[in-house]
C-alpha positions in Angstrom: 45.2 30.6 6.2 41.5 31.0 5.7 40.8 32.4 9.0 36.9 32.6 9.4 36.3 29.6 7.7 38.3 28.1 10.0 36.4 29.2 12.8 33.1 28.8 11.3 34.5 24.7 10.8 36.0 25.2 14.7 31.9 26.4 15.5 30.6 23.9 14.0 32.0 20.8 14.7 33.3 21.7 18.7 30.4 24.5 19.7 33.3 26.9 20.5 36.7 28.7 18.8 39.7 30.9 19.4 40.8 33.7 17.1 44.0 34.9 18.3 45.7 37.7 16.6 48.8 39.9 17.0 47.4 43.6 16.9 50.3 45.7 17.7 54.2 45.0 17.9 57.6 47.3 19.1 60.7 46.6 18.4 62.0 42.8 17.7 59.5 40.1 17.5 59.0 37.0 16.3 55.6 38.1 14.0 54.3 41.2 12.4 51.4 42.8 13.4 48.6 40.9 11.5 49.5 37.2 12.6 47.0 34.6 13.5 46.0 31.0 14.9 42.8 29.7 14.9 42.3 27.4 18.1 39.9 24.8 18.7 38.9 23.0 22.6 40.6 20.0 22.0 43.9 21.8 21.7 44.3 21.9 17.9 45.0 25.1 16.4 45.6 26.2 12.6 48.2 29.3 11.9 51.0 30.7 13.7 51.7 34.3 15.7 55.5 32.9 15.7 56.2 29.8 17.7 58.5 29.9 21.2 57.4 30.7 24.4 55.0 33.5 23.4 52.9 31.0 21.5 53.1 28.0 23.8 52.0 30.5 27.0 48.9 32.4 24.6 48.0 28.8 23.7 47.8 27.7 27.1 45.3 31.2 28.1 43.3 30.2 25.2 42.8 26.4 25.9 41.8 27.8 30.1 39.1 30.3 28.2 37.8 27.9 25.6 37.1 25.7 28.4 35.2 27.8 30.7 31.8 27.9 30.0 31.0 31.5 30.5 33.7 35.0 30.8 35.6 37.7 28.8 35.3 37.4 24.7 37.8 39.7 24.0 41.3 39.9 26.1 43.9 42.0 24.8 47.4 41.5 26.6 51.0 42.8 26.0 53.8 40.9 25.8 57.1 42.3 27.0 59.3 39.6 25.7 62.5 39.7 27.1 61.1 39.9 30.7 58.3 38.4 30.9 59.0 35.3 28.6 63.2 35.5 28.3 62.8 35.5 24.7 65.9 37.3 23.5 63.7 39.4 20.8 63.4 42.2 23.0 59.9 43.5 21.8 56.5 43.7 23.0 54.1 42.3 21.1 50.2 43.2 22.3 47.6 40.1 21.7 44.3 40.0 21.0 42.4 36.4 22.2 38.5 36.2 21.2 36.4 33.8 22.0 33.2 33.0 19.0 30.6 30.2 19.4 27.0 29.3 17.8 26.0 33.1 18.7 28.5 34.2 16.6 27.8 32.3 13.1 26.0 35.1 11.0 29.1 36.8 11.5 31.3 34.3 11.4 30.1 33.3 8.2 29.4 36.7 6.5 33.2 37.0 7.1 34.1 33.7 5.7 32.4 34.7 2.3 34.3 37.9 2.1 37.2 35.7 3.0 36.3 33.6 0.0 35.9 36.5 -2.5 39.5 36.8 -2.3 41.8 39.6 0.6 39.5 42.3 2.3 39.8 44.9 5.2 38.0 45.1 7.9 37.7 48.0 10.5 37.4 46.5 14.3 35.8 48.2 17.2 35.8 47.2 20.7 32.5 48.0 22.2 31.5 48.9 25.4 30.2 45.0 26.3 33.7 44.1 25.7 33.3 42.1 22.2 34.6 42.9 18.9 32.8 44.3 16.3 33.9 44.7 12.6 32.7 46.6 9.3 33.7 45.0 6.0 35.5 48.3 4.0 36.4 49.0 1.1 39.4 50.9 1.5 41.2 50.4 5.7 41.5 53.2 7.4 44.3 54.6 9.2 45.2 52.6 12.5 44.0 55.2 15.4 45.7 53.2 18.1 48.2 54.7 20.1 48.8 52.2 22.8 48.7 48.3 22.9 45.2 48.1 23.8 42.3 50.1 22.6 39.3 51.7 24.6 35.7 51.1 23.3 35.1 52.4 20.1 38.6 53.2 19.1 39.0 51.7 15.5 41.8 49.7 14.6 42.2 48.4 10.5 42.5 44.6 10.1 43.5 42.7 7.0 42.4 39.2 5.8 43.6 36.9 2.9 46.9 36.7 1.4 48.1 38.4 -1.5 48.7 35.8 -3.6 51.3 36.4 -6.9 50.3 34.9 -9.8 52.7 32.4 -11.2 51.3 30.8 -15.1 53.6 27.3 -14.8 53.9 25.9 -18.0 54.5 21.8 -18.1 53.4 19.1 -15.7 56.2 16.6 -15.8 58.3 15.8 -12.8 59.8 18.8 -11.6 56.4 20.8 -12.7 54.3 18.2 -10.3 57.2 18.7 -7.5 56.9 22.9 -8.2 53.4 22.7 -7.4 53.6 21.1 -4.1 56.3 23.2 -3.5 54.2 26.4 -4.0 50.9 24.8 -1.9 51.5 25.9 0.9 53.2 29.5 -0.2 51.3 33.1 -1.0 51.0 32.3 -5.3 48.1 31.6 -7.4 49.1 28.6 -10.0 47.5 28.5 -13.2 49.1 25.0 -14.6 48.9 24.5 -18.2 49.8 21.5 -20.3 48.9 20.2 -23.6 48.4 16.6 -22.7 44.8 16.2 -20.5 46.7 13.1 -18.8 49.3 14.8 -17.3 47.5 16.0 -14.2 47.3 14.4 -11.2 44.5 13.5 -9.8 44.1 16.2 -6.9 45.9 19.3 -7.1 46.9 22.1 -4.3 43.6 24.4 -3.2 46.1 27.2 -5.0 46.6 26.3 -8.0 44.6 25.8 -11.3 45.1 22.8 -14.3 44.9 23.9 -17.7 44.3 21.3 -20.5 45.8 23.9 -23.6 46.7 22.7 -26.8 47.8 26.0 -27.5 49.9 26.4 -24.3 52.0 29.6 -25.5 48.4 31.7 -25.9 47.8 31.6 -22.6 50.7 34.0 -22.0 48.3 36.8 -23.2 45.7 36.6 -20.9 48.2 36.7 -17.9 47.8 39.5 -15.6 50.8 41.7 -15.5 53.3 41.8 -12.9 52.9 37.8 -13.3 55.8 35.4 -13.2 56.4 32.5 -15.6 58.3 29.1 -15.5 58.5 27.3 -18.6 59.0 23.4 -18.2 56.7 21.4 -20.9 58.2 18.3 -22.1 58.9 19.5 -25.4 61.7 22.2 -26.4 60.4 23.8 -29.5 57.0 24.5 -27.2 59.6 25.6 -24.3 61.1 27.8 -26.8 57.6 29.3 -28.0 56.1 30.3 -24.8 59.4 32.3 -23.6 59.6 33.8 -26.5 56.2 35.3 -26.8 56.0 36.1 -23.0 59.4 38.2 -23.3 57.9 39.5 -26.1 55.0 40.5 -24.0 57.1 42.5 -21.2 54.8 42.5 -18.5 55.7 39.3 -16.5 58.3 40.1 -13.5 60.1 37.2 -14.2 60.4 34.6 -17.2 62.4 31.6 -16.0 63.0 28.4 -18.4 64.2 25.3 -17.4 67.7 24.0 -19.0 71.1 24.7 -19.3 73.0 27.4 -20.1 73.4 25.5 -23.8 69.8 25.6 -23.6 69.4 29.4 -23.0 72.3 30.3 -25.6 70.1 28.4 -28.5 66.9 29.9 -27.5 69.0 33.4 -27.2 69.7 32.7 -30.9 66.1 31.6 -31.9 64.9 34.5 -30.3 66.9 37.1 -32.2 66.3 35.5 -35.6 62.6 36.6 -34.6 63.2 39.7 -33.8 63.5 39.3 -30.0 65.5 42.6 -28.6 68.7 41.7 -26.8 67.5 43.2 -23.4 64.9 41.0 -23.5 66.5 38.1 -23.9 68.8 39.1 -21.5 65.1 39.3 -19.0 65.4 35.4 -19.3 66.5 33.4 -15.9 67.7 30.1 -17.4 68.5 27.7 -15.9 66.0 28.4 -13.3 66.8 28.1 -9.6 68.9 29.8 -6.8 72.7 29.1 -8.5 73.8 27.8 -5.2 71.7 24.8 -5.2 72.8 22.2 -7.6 71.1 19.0 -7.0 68.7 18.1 -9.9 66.3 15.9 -8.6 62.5 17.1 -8.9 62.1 17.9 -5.6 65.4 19.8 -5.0 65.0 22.1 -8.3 61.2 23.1 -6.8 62.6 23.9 -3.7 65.1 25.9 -5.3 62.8 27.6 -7.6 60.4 28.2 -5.0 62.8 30.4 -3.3 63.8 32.1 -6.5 60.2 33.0 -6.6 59.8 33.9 -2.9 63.2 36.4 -3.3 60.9 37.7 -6.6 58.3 38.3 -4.8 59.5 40.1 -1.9 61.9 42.1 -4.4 58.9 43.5 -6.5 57.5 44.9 -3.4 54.5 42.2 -2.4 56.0 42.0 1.0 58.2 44.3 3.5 61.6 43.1 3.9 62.2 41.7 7.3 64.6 43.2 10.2 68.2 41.9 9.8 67.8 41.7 13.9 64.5 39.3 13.3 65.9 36.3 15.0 65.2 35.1 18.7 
């Protein structure tokens, strides 16, 4: 979620906005440190700190302080679940609810272009007038915190922006078009190449990128590494060229082709007659998908490879592994 620019939106449009964020969390809880929701005065909100009872009672604070005219900016509060909100996480979860309006746009929007430029750190102060104040860094530094809520000048890190995983899809046929929605709304950056200018829809997710190649299989060498690629053009032979020169390349985390295992074994035998190694052959994931999903309608084989990609991602280290004893 674009944070700031939310709030800058909130500012202008309604006078008035809510950043809430989670700034501390022990034990069990239903988001990690670092969650947010944007809330507006007419009870809209954009972003999540995890739903349940926690939410719907810091929703209900913010909607009393949005509405009154003058009062605290900053309110930090902790959040013993278990007793104070019988949610059956156990944790405590501390909360930090600020209030922005028009005196707050320079700000506002000096953070929302940072926002824009892509994920930045911040380090946060609480000064002695009770407001927040942050300095755009370069590289975070170390969280000084020791208790749920910190005492003027005490400097706690923030984080803004996902870190999005670059995913080059190749083809933009059915199940391509039903991938791409898929991944809208998930941490990748799409680069969607096709040979055929047509094949595009008219609006596309604010994540990913369409590519009019005629050369789709080049654009496998401009890929950053550590980049994951899903081959699905309408043709075979292209199908067949692209894998094979981004196997060749070995720097892509994952190379997944759509087909069927008859599929894979001709390309397999393609690949060695150009020298291919076995081991990278055995790299590709085809057919592509979570095997324990079998339906093969567009939309089911996105979800499905939008998992695959999700376990990817999380395996290759771009996010912590959740708690087994997460749920609540």
């Amino acid at each position: 979620m674009a944070v700031w620019a939310r709030i800058a939106e909130t500012i202008a449009r309604h006078g008035r906005a809510a950043l809430v964020s989670v700034v501390r969390v022990a034990g069990s809880s239903p988001r990690e440190a670092g969650a947010r929701l944007v809330a507006r005065p007419d009870g809209g909100f954009w972003g999540t700190i995890g739903g349940g009872r926690l939410e719907y009672e810091v929703l209900a604070e913010t909607a009393a302080a949005l509405a009154k005219p003058a009062g605290a900016r900053a309110t930090f509060r902790t959040w013993t679940l278990g007793p104070d909100l019988a949610q059956c996480c156990g944790g405590v979860v501390t909360t930090l609810t600020e209030i922005f309006d028009g005196r707050d746009q320079e700000t506002v929007a000096a953070l929302a272009a940072a926002e824009r430029g892509g994920p930045f750190s911040v380090i946060a102060r609480l000064g002695d007038d009770g407001d927040v104040r942050r300095e755009i860094v370069a590289t975070p530094a170390a969280a000084a915190v020791r208790t749920g809520r910190p005492e003027a000048g005490d400097p706690f890190p923030e984080a803004y922006g996902d870190e999005l995983t670059p995913v080059l899809l190749f083809g933009a046929g059915h199940v391509g078009r039903a991938l791409v929605l898929a991944l809208a709304p998930l941490p990748f950056a799409v680069r969607w190449i096709d040979s055929r200018a047509d094949a595009f829809p008219a609006h596309v997710p604010a994540n990913a990128v369409p590519v009019h190649s005629e050369t789709p299989d080049l654009e496998v060498d401009a890929a950053p590494a550590g980049a994951l690629a899903l081959v699905m053009t309408h043709a075979h032979a292209t199908d067949y060229a692209i894998a094979t020169r981004a196997l060749f390349r070995d720097s892509f985390d994952l190379v997944g082709m759509i087909g069927s295992a008859t599929k894979r074994a001709r390309f397999a035998s393609q690949a060695r007659g150009l020298g291919l190694p076995e081991e990278a052959i055995a790299r590709l994931v085809c057919p592509i998908g979570l095997p324990e999903i079998g339906g093969k309608t567009p939309a089911v084989i996105a979800a499905s490879v939008a998992a695959q990609l999700l376990v990817a991602r999380e395996r290759l280290g771009a996010v912590p592994r959740r708690e087994k004893s997460r749920t609540i």
